[in-house]
C-alpha positions in Angstrom: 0.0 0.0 0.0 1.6 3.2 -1.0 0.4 6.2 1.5 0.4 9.6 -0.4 0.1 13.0 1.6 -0.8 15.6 -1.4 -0.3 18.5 -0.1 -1.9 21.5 -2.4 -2.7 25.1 -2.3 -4.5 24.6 -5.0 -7.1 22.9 -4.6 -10.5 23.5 -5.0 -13.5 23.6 -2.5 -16.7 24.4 -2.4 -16.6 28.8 -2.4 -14.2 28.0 -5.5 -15.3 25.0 -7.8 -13.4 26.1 -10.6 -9.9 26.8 -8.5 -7.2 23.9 -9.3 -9.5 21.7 -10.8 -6.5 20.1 -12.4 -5.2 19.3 -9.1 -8.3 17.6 -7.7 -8.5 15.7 -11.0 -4.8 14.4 -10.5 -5.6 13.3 -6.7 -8.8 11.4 -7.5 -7.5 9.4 -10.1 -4.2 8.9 -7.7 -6.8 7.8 -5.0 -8.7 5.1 -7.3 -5.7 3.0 -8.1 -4.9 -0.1 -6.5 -2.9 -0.2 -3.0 -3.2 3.6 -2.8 -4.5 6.1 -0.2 -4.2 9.4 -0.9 -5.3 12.0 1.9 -5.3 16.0 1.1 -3.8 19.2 3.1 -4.7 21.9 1.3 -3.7 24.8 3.3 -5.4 28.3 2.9 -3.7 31.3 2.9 -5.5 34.3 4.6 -4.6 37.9 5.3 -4.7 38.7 9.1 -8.1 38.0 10.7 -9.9 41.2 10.2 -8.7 41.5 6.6 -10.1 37.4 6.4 -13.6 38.1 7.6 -13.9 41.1 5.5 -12.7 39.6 2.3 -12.3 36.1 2.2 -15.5 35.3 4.6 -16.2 32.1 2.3 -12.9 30.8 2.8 -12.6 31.5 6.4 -15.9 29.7 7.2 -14.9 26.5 5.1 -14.8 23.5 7.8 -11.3 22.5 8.8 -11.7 18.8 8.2 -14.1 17.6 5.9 -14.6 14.7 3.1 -14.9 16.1 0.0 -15.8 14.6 -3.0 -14.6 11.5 -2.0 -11.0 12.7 -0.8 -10.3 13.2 3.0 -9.4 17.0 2.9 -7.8 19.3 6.0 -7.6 22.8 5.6 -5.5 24.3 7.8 -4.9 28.7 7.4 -2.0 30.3 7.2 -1.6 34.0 7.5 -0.7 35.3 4.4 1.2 38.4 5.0 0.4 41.1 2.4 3.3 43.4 1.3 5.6 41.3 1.8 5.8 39.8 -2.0 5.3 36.0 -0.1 9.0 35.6 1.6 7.2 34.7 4.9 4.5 31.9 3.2 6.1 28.8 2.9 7.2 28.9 6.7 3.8 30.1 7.6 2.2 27.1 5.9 4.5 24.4 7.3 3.6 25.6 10.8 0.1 25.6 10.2 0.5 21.9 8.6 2.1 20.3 11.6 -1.3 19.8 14.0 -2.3 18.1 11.4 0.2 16.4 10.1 0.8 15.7 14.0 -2.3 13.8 13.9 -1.9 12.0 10.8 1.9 10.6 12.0 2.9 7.3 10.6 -0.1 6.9 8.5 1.9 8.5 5.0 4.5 7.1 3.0 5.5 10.3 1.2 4.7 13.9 0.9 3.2 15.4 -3.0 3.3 18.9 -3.4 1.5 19.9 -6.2 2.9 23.3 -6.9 6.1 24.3 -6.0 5.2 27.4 -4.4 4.7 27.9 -1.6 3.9 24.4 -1.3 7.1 22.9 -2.2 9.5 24.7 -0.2 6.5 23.9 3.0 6.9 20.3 2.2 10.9 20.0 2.1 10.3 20.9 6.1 8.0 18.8 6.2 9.2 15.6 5.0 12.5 16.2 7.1 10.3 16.8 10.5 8.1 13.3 9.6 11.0 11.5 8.1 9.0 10.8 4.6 10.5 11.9 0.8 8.8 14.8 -1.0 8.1 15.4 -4.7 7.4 19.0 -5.9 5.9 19.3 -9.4 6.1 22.4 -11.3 3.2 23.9 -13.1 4.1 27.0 -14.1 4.0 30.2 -12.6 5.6 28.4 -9.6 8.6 28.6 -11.5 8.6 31.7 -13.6 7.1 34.0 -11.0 8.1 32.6 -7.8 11.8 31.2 -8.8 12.6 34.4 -10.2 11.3 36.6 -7.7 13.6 38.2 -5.2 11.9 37.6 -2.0 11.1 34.3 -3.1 13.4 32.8 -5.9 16.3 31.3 -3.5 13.6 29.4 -1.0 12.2 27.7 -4.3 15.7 26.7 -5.8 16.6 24.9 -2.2 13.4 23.3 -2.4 14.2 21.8 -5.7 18.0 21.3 -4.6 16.6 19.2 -1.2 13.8 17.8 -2.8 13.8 13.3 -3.5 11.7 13.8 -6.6 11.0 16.8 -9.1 8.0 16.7 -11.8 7.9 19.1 -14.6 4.3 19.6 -16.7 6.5 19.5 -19.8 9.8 19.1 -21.3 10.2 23.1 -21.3 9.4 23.6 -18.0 11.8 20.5 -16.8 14.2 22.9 -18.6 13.3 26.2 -17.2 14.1 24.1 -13.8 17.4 22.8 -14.9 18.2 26.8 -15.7 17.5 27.9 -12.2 20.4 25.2 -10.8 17.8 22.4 -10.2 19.6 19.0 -10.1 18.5 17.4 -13.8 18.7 13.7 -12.8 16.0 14.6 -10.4 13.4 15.8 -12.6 10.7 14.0 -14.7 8.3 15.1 -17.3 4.6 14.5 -15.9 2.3 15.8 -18.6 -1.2 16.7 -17.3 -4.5 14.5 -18.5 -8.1 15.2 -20.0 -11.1 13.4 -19.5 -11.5 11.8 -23.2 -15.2 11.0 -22.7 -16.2 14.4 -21.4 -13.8 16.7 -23.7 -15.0 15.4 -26.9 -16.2 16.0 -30.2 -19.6 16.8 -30.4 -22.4 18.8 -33.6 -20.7 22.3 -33.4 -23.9 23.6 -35.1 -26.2 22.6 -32.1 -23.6 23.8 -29.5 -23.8 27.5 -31.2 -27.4 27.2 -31.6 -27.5 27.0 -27.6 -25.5 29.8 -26.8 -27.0 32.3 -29.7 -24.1 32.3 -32.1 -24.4 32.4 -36.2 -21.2 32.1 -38.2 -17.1 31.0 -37.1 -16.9 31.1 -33.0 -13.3 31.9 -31.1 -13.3 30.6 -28.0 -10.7 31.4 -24.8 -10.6 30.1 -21.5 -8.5 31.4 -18.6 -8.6 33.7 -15.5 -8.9 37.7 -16.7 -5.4 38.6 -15.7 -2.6 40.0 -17.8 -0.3 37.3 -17.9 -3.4 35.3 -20.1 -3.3 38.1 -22.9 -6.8 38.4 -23.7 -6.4 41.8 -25.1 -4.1 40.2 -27.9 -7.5 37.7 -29.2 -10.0 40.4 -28.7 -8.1 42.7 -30.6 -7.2 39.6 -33.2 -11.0 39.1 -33.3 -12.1 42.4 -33.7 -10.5 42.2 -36.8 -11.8 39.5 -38.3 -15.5 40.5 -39.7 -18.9 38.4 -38.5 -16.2 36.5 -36.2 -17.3 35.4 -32.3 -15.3 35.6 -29.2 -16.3 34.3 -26.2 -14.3 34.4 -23.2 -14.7 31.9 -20.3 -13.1 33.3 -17.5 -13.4 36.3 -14.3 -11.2 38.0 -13.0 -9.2 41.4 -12.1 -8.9 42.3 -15.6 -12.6 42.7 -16.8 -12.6 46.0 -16.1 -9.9 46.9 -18.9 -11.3 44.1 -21.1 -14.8 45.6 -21.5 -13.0 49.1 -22.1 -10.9 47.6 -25.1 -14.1 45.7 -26.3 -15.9 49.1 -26.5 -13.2 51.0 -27.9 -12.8 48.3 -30.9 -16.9 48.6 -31.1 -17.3 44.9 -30.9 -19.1 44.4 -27.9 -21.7 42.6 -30.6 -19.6 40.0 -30.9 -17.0 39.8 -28.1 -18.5 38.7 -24.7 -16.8 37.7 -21.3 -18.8 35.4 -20.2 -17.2 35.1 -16.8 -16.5 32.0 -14.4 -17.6 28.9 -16.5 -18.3 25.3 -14.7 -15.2 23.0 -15.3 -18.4 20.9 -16.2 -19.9 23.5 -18.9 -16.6 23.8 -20.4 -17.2 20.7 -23.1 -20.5 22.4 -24.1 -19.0 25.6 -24.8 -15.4 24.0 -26.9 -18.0 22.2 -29.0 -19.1 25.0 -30.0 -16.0 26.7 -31.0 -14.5 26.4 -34.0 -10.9 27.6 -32.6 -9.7 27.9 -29.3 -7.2 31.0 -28.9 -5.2 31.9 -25.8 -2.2 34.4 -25.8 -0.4 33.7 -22.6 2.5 35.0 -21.6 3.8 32.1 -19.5 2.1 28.5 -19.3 4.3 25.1 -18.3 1.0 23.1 -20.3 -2.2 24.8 -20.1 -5.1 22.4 -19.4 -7.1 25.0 -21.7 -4.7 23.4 -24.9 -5.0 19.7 -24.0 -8.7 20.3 -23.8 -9.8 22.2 -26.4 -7.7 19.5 -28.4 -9.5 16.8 -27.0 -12.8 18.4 -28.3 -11.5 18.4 -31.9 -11.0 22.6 -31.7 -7.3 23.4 -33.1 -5.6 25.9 -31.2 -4.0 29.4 -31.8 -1.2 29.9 -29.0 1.8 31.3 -28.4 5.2 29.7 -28.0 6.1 29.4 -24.6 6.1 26.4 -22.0 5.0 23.0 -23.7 3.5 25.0 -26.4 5.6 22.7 -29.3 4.7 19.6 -27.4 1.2 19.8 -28.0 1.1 21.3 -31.2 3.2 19.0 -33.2 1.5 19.5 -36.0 -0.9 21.6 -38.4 -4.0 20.2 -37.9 -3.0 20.7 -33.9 -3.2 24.5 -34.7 -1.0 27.8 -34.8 2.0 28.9 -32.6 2.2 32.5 -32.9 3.8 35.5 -31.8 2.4 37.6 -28.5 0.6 40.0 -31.5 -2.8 41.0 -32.5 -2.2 40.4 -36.6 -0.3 36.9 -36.3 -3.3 35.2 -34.0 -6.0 37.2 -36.4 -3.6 35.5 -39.5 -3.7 31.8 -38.1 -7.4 31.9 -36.2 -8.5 33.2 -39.9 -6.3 30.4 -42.0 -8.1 27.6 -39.4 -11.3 28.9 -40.7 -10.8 29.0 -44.4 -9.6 25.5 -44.0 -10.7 23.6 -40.3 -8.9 20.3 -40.2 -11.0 17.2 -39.7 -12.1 17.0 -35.8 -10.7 13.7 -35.1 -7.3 14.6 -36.5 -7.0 17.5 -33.8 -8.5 14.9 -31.5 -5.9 12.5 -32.0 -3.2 15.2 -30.6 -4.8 14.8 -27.5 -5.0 10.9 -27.1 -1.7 10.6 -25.1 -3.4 13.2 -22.3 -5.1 11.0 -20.3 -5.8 10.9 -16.2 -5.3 7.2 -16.3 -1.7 7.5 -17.3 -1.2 10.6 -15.1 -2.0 8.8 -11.9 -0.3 5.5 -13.5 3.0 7.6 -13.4 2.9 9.6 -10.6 2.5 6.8 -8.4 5.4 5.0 -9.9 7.1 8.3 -9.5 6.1 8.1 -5.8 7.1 4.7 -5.0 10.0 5.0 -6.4 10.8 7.7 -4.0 9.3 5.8 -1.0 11.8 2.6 -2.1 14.7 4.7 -2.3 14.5 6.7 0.5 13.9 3.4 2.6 17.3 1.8 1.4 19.5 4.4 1.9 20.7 7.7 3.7 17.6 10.6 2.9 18.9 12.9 0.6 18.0 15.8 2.9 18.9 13.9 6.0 22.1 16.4 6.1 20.6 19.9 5.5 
């Protein structure tokens, strides 16, 4: 029986269905394989408890301890210090952990952070204090924001330094990590998965009959922050005549959004639709007839894989494992960060869509099944070395 502590700050719960659903996917298909348990600490971070009950009232009030779709979840807080660009996080969030933790001694094999900050860095602390190896997999921002940022970039490269096990979402990010000073040899490519029956083809025409749209539909998904680049597909779309954008997605940046939709005068045809059920999200892909995102930084964005797996080729730009989902035409565009190169390739998809089930097939390898298949034979292979020999952090 392999014992797995995930621990995850993101991680969704019922004030945020949509947060880290990519996580909660990973855990449950860890949990259903054969000799595994899997329990979840997904630690919240709060401001100080006025600032909490003000803002973050839903959080706060979430139970502590509570089985959530089907996963034993704790949910110890953390203060969250503002102004203080995270330095103090990590420690914060190992101290809130250990009651728990505490509680839970003996009864976990190994310790899987799924984001390396400040999660990783908490569970290198961790694992020495309970005497269990720890894997940190990098998504994305964990890396590029958090292992370059000042107040922040030397806790994350120790973590990966002191760390049994490394995962990387794609090749490119397993380099990124390798360019920080992260031991290579340590590291291993652990793409993301798709649910194949649920992200699927389905009649386009009927899906744009639902939601009120005549003629080629653009589709994006993604929080309404910069780093997503919006502004670059609204302003691609806007000019691209009789064309549909719809935007699945809330966030900070809906403010400046509806400004730039205005100013282009295409609030006809370019709506935010705002926060979208993971569940919904199939509906709306089948109605698309490209899926466009122009991110700045990605390590492999679930939005890709899934949109693929719908038969929708996408337009995105080349960073993170960008070239290792679209290996091929029919896959879509990679594109510069610009308004007239994703307006050139989302219009060349339309004048000639490639056959659904050839996008489709792009997508096959994506799978939760294989997912959970290698990260527990990432994580036992951690568990069996670290029993046979001297811990690799057992010195620090």
């Amino acid at each position: 029986m392999l014992r797995v502590l995930t621990l995850s700050t993101l991680f969704p719960d019922r004030s945020r269905p949509n947060f880290g659903v990519f996580v909660k996917r990973q855990t449950r298909a860890l949990a259903v394989l054969p000799d595994t348990r899997v329990m979840v600490v997904a630690p919240l971070g709060l401001p100080p408890a006025p600032l909490a009950r003000l803002r973050h009232g839903s959080l706060a009030g979430l139970p502590i301890c509570e089985s959530w779709q089907g996963l034993d979840v704790h949910r110890p807080r953390f203060v969250a210090l503002p102004f203080t660009a995270g330095r103090f996080h990590a420690r914060a969030l190992a101290r809130a952990a250990v009651p728990i933790l505490d509680r839970l001694r003996g009864s976990f094999d190994v310790i899987d952070a799924s984001f390396f900050f400040p999660d990783g860095v908490a569970a290198v602390a961790l694992g020495r204090r309970y005497g269990v190896p720890v894997s940190i997999k990098a998504r994305g921002a964990d890396i590029h924001h958090w292992g370059r940022s000042p107040a922040t970039a030397s806790q994350v490269l120790a973590a990966g330094r002191e760390a049994d096990g490394l995962l990387a979402v794609s090749a490119a990010m397993r380099g990124d990590m390798i360019a920080l000073g992260m031991p290579a040899d340590r590291i291993r490519v652990h793409h993301t998965g798709v649910d194949q029956g649920r992200f699927a083809p389905a009649d386009r025409a009927a899906a744009k009959a639902a939601l009120r749209v005549a003629g080629p539909l653009v589709v994006a998904t993604g929080a309404l922050i910069p780093r997503k680049g919006h502004e670059v597909v609204i302003e691609a779309v806007a000019r691209l005549p009789g064309v549909t954008l719809l935007i699945a997605g809330e966030g900070p940046d809906r403010p400046r959004l509806e400004a730039v939709i205005r100013r282009l005068g295409a609030t006809d045809r370019i709506r935010l639709l705002g926060s979208v059920p993971h569940d919904d999200l199939p509906r709306l892909l089948a109605a698309a007839d490209v899926m466009a995102l122009a991110s700045a930084s990605e390590g492999l964005a679930n939005a890709w894989v899934e949109a693929l797996a719908c038969g929708r080729p996408i337009v995105v730009t080349d960073i993170g494992g960008a070239r290792e989902v679209v290996t091929a035409p029919d896959a879509g565009r990679i594109v510069p960060r610009d308004p007239a190169a994703f307006a050139a390739a989302i219009a060349d998809l339309l004048a000639a869509p490639p056959d659904p089930q050839a996008v489709r097939a792009h997508a096959a390898r994506f799978t939760w099944e294989a997912n959970a298949l290698a990260l527990r034979d990432h994580l036992a292979g951690l568990v069996r070395d670290f029993g046979s020999g001297v811990p690799r952090h057992a010195a620090a």
